[in-house]
C-alpha positions as CSV (number, residue, x, y, z in Angstrom):
1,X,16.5,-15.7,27.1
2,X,15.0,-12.5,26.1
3,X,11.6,-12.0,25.6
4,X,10.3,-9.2,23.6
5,X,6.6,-8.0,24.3
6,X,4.9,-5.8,21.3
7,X,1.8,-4.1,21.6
8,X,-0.3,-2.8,19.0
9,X,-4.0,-2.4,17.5
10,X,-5.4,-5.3,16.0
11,X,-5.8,-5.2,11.9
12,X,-2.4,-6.1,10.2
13,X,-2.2,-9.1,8.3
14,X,-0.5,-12.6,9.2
15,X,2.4,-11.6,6.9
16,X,3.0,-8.2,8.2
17,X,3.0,-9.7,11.6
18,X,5.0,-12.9,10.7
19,X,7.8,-10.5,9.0
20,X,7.7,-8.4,12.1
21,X,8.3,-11.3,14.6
22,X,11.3,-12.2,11.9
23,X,12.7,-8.8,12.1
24,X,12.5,-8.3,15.7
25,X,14.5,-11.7,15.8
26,X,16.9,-10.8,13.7
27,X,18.1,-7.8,15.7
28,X,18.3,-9.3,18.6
29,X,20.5,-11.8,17.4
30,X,22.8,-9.7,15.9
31,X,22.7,-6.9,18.7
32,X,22.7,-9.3,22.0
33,X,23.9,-12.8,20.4
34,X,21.3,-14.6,21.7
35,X,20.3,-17.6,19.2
36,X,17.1,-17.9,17.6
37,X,15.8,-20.4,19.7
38,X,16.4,-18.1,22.9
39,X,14.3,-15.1,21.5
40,X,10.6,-15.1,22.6
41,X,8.5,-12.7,20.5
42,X,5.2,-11.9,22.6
43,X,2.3,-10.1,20.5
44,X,-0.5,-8.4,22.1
45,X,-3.2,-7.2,19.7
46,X,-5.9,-4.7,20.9
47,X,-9.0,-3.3,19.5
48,X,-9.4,-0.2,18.4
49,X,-12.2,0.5,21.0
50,X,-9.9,-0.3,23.9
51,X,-6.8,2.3,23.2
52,X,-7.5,5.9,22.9
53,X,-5.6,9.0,22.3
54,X,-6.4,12.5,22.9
55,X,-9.5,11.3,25.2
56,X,-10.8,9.8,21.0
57,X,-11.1,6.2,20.5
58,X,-8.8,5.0,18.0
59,X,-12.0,2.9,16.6
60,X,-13.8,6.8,16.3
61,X,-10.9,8.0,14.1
């Protein structure tokens, strides 16, 4: 069963995060042959006050 894990900052819409999920699915299907049912999709959205780059908040930018 694969399990994908994504991590990104919080703001994108249900859509854009339901199409991603979709996508990410789809590859792995076709690349591995897993079937749909096997793929786990896990999402982990942070604020923008807890991930930083260059020592700068991404919620300063």
């Amino acid at each position: 069963m694969p399990i994908v894990q994504v991590e990104l900052l919080e703001g994108r819409t249900h859509e854009q995060l339901s199409k991603m999920v979709k996508d990410i699915t789809d590859v792995i299907v076709a690349d591995v042959g897993a079937s749909r049912e096997a793929v786990h999709v896990i999402l982990r959205e942070m604020p923008k006050d807890h991930y930083a780059v260059g020592g700068i908040l991404k919620s300063d930018q």
